[in-house]
Backbone as numpy.savetxt, mean C-alpha at the origin, in Angstrom:
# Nx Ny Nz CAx CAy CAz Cx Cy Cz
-29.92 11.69 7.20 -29.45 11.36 5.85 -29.34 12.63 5.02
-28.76 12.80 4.27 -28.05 13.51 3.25 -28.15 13.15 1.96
-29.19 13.89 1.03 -29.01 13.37 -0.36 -27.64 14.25 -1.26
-27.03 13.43 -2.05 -25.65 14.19 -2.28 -25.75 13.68 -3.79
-26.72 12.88 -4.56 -26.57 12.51 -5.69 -28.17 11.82 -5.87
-28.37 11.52 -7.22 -29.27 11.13 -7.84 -29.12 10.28 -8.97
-29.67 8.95 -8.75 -29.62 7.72 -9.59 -30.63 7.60 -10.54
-30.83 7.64 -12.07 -32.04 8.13 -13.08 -31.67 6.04 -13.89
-32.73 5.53 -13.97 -33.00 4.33 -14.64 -33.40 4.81 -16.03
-32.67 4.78 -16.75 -32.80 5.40 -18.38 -33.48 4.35 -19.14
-33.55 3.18 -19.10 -34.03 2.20 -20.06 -33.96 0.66 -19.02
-34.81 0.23 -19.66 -35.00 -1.47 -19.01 -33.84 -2.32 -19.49
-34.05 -3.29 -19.30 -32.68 -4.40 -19.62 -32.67 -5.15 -20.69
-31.68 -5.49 -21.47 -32.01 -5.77 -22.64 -31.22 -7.21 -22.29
-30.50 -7.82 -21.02 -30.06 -8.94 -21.19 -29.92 -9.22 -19.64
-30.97 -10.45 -19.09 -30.42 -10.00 -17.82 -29.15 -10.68 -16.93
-28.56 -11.59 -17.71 -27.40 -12.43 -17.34 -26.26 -11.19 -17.56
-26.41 -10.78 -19.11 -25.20 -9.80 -18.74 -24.94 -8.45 -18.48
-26.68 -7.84 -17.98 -26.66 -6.42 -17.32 -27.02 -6.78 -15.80
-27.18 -7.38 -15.34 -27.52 -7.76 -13.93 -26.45 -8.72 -13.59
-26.74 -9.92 -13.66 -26.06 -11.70 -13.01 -24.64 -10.72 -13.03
-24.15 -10.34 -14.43 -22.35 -10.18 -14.48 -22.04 -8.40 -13.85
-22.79 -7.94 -12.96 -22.47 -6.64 -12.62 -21.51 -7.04 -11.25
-20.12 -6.58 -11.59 -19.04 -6.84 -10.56 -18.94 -5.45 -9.73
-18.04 -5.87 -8.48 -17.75 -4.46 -7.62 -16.48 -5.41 -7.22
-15.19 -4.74 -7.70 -13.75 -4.89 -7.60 -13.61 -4.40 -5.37
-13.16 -5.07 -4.66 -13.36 -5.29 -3.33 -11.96 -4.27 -2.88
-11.24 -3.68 -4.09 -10.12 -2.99 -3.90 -10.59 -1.25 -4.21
-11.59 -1.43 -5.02 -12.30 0.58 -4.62 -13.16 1.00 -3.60
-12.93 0.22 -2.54 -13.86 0.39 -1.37 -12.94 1.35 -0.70
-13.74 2.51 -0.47 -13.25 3.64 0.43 -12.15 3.12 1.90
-11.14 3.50 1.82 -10.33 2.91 2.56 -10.70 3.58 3.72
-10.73 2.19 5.49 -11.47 2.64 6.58 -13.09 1.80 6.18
-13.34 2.05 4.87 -15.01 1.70 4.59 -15.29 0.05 4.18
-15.22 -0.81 5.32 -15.52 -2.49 4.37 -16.78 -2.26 4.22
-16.92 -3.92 3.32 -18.13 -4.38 2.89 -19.06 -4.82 3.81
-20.10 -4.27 4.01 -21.44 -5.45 4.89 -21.69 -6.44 4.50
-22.51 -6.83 5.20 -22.67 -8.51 5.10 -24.39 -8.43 4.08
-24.63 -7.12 3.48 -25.52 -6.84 2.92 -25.53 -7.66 1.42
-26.17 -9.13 1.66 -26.30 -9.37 0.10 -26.17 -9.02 -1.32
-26.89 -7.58 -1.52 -27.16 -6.99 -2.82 -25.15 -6.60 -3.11
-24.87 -6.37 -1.87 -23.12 -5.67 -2.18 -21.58 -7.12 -2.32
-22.86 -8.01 -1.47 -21.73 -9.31 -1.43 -21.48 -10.04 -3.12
-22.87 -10.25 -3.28 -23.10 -10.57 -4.60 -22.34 -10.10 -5.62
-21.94 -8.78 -6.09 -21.24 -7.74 -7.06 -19.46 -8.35 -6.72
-19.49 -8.96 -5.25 -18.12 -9.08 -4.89 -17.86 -10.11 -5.60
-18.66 -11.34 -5.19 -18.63 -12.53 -5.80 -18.41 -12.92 -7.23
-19.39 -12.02 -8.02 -18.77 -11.93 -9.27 -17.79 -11.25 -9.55
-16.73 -10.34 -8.84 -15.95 -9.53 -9.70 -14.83 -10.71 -9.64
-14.76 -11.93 -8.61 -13.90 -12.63 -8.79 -14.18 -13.68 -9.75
-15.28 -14.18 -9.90 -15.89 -15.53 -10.72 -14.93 -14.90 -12.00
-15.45 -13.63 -12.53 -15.90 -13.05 -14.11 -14.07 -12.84 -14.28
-13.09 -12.33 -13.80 -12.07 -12.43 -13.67 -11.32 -10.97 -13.37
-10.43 -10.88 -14.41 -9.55 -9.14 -14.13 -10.07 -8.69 -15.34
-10.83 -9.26 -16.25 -11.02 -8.68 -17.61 -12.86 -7.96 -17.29
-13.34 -7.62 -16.35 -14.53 -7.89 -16.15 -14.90 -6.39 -16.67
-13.97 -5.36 -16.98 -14.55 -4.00 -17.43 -14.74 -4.38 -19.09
-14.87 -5.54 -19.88 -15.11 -5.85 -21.41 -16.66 -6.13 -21.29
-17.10 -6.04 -19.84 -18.43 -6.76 -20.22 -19.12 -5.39 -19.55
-20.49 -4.83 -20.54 -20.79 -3.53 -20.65 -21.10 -2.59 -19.08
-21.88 -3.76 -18.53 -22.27 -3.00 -17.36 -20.80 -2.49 -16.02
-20.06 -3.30 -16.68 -18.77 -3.21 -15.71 -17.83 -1.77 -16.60
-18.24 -1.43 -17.52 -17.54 -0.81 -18.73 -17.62 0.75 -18.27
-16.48 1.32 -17.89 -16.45 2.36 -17.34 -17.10 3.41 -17.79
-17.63 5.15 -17.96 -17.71 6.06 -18.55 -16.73 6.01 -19.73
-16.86 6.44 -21.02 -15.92 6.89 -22.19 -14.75 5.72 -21.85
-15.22 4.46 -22.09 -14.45 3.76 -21.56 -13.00 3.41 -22.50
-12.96 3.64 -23.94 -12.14 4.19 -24.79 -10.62 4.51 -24.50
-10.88 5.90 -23.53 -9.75 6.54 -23.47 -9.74 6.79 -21.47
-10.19 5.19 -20.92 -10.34 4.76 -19.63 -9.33 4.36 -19.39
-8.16 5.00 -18.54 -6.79 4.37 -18.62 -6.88 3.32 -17.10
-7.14 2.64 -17.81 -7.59 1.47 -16.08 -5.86 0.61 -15.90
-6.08 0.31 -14.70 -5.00 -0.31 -14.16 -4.74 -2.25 -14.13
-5.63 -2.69 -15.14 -5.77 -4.00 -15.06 -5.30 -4.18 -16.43
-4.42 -4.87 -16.21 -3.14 -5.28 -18.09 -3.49 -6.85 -18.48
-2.57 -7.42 -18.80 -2.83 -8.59 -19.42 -3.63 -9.67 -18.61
-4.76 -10.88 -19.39 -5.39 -11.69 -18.58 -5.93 -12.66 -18.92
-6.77 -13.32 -18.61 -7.46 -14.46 -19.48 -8.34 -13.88 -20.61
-8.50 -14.43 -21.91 -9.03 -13.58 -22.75 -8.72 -12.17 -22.89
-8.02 -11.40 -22.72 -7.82 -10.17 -22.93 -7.76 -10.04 -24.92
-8.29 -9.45 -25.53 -8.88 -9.53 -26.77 -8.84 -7.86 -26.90
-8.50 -6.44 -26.34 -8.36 -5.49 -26.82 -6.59 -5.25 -26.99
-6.50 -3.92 -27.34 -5.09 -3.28 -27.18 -4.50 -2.55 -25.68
-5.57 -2.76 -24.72 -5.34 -2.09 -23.82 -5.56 -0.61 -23.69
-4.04 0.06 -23.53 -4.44 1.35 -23.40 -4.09 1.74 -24.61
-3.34 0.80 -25.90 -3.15 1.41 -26.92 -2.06 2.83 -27.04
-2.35 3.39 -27.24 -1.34 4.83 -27.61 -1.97 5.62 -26.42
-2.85 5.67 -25.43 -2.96 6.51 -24.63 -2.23 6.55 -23.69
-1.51 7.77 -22.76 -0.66 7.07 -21.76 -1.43 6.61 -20.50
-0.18 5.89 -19.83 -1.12 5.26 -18.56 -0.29 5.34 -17.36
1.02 6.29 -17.65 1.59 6.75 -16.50 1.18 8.40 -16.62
1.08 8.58 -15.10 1.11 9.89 -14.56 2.01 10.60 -13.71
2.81 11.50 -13.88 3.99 12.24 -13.45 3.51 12.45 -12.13
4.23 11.58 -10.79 3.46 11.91 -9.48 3.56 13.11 -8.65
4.35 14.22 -9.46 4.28 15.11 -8.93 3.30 16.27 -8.92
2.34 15.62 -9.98 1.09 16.22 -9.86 -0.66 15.77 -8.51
-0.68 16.43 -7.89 -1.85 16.46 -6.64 -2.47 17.10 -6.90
-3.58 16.58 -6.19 -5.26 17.46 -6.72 -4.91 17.92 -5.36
-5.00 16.59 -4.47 -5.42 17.15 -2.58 -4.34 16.83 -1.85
-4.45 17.20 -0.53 -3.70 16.25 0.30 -4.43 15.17 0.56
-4.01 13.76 0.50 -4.55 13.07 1.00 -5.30 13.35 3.15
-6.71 12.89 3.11 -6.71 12.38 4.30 -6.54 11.21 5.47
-5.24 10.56 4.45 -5.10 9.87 5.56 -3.51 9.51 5.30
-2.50 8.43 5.60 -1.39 8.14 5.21 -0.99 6.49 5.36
-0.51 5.78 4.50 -0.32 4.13 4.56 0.90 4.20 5.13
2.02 5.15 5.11 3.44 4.64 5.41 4.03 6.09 6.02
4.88 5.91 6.52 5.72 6.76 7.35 5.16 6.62 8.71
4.87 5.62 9.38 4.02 5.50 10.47 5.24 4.58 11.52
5.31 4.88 12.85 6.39 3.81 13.73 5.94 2.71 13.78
4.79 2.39 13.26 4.04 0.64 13.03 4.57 -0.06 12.06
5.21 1.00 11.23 5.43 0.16 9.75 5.89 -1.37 9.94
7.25 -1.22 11.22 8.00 -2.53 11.11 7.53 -3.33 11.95
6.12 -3.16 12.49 5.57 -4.13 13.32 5.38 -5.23 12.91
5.23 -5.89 12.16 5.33 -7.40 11.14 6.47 -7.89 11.32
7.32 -7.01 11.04 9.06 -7.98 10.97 9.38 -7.60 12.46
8.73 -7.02 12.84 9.68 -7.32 14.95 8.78 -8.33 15.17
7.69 -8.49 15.21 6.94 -9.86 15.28 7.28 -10.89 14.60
7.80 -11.16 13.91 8.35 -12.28 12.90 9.65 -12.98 13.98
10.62 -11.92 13.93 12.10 -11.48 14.87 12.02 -12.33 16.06
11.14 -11.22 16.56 11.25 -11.89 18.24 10.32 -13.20 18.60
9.23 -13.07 17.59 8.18 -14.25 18.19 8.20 -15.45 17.31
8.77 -15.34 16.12 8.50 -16.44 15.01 10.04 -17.54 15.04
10.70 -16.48 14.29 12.26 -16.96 14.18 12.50 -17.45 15.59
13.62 -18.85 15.42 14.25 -19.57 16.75 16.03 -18.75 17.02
16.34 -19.12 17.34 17.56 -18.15 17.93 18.39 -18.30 17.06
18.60 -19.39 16.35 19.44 -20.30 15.49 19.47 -19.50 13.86
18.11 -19.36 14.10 17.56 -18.45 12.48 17.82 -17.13 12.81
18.14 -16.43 13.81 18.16 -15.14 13.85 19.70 -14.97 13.47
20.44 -15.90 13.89 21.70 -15.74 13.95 22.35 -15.78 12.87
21.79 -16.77 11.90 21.94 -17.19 10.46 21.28 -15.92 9.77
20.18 -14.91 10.56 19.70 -13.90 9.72 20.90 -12.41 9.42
21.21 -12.79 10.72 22.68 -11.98 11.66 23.55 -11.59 10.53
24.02 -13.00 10.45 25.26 -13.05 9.28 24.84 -13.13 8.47
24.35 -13.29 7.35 23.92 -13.29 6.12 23.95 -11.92 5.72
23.50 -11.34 6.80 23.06 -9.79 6.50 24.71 -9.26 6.18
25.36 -9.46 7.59 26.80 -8.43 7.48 27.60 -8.98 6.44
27.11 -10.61 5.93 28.41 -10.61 5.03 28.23 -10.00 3.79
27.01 -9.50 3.23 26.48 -8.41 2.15 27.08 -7.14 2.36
26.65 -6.55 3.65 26.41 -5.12 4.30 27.96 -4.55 4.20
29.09 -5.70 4.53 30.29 -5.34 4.86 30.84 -4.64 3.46
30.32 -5.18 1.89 31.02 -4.68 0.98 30.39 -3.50 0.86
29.46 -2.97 1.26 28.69 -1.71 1.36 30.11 -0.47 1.47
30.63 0.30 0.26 31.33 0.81 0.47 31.06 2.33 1.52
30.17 3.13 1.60 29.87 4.12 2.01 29.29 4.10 3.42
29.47 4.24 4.57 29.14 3.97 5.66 27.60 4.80 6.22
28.16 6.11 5.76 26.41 6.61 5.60 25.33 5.16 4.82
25.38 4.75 4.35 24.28 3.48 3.62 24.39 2.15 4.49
25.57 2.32 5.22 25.36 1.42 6.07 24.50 1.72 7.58
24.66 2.75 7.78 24.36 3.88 9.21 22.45 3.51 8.78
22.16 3.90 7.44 21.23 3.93 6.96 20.06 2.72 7.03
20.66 1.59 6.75 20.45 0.11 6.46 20.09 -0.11 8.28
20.80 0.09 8.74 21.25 -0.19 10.32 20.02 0.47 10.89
19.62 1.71 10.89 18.65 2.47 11.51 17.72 2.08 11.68
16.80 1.58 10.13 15.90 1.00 9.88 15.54 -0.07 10.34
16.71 -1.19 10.70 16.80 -3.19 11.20 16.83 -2.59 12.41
17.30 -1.31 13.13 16.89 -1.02 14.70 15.06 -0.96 14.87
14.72 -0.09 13.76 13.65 -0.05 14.38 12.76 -1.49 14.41
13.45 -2.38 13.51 12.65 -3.67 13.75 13.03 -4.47 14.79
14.51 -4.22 15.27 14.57 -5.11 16.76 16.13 -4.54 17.14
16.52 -3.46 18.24 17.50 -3.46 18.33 18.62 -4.18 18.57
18.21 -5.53 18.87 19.01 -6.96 19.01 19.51 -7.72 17.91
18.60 -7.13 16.58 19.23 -7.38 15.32 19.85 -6.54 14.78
20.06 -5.37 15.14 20.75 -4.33 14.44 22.34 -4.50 14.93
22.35 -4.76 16.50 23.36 -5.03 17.40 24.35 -6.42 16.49
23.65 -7.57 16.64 24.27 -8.07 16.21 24.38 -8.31 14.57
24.00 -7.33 13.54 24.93 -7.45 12.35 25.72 -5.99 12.91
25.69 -5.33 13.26 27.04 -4.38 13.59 28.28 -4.84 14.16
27.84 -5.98 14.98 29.27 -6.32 15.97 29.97 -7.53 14.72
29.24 -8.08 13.78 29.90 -8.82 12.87 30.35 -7.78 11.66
30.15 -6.71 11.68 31.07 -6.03 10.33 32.28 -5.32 11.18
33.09 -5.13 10.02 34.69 -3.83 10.38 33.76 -3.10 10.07
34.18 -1.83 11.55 33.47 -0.96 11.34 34.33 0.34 11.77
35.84 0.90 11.19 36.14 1.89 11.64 35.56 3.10 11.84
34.36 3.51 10.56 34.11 4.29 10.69 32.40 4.69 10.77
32.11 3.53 11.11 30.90 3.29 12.02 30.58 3.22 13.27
29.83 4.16 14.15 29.55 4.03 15.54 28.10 3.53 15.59
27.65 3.12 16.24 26.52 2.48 16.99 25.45 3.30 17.41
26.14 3.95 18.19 25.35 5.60 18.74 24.54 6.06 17.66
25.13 6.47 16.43 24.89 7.20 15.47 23.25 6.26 14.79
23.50 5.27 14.78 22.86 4.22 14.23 21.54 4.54 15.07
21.47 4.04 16.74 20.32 4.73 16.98 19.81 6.02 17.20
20.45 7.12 16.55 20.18 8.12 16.67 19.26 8.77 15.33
20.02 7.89 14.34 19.12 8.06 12.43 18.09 7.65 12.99
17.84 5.93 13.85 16.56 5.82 13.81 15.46 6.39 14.33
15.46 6.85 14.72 14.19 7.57 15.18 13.29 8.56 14.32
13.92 8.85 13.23 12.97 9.42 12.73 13.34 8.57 10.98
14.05 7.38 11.62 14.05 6.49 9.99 12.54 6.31 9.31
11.62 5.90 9.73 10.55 5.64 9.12 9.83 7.01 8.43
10.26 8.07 8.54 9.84 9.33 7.65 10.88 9.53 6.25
11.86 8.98 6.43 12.87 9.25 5.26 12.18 8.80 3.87
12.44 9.96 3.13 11.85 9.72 1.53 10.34 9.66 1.45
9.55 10.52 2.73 8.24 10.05 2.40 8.00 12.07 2.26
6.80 11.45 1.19 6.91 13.80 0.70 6.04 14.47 2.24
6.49 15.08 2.25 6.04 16.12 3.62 4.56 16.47 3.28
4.64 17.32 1.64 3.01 17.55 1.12 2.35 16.94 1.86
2.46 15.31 1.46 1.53 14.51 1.66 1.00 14.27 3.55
1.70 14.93 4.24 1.54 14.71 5.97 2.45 15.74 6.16
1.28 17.02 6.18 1.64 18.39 6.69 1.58 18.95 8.16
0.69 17.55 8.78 0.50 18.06 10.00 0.45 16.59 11.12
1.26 16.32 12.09 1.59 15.14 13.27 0.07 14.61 13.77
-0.07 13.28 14.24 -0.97 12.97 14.99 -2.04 11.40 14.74
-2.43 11.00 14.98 -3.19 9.53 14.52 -4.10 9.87 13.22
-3.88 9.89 12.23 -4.52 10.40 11.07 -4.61 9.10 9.89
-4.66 7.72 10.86 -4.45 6.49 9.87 -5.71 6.03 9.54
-5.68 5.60 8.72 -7.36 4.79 8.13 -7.62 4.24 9.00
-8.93 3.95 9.82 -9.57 3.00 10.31 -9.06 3.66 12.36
-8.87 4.73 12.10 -8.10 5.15 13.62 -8.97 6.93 13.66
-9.15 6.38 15.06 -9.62 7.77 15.30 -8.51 8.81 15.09
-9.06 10.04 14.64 -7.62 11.13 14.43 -7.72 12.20 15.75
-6.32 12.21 15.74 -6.12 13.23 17.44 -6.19 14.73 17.06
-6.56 14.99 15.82 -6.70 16.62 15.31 -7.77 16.74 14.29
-8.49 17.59 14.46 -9.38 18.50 13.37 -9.33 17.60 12.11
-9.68 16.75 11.34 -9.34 16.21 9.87 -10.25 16.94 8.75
-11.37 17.26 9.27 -12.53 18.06 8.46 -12.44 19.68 8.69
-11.44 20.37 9.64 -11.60 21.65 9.92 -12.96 21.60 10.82
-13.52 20.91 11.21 -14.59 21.13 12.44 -14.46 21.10 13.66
């Protein structure tokens, strides 16, 4: 064990329903990779952050540091009774980074694993076909064929049997097929910042990583 901090009890309780009973733990700031145990004292905090509602930082012990000028991410709700953030802002220009992140949610070849599972195992042949056309009779007014090449790459990587057949239902003079699986392969990186995944390899939450992540 590793001591890395120190917890100081400044004063006793002056209420214990609403410094204890109503002390919430929101189940969405849990270190991602890190769930909850089945440890009572942590289940409990869970339990209430749902009972007490989205307004649960009005009640003190839930009440952040300088909670004032606390630009929190929870807006309108039951009882909501302040101004919110008031005149402070509560957007941040994302082109500002402290770190690189260590880990990454998207740009991954898993992304479209949900919708090829949906595709091939859910949908009946009947629905795919109806998914087929629906698609090209949109896609076809698509004036620019690059956005179509584009559109196409992406529905490959979810099932090349669906990509196939909305291509063979549009005019496509100046669309080839080839081309289509050739974007895809590296479709699932498009528009994602490089900063953020400077270096290749299993680096996903909850996955062992195939390189150095700590420099050790």
């Amino acid at each position: 064990m590793q001591e890395f901090s120190r917890l100081l009890l400044s004063k006793n309780l002056e209420n214990f329903h609403r410094d204890v009973e109503q002390a919430a733990l929101s189940a969405g700031r849990l270190i991602p990779s890190i769930e909850n145990s089945l440890d009572p004292l942590l289940q409990f905090p869970m339990f209430f952050y749902h009972r007490i509602g989205v307004n649960l930082q009005q009640i003190p012990v839930n009440c952040p540091f300088m909670a004032k000028s606390y630009a929190s991410l929870t807006f309108d709700g039951q009882m909501r009774t302040d101004a919110k953030h008031a005149e402070a802002p509560c957007v941040v220009n994302n082109n500002i980074v402290s770190r690189r992140s260590p880990y990454w949610h998207e740009g991954k070849k898993n992304d479209h694993e949900q919708a090829t599972q949906h595709w091939s195992k859910t949908m009946t042949e009947q629905q795919r076909k109806n998914t087929s056309l629906n698609t090209s009779k949109y896609l076809k007014f698509v004036i620019y064929s690059e956005i179509q090449e584009n559109y196409l790459a992406q529905v490959y990587n979810i099932s090349p049997d669906y990509a196939q057949s909305v291509y063979d239902l549009l005019p496509k003079p100046h669309l080839a097929f080839d081309k289509v699986k050739e974007r895809a392969v590296d479709a699932h990186l498009w528009y994602k910042e490089k900063k953020f995944r400077s270096t290749e390899g299993s680096k996903l939450a909850g996955m062992s990583p195939s390189f150095p992540v700590y420099g050790a």
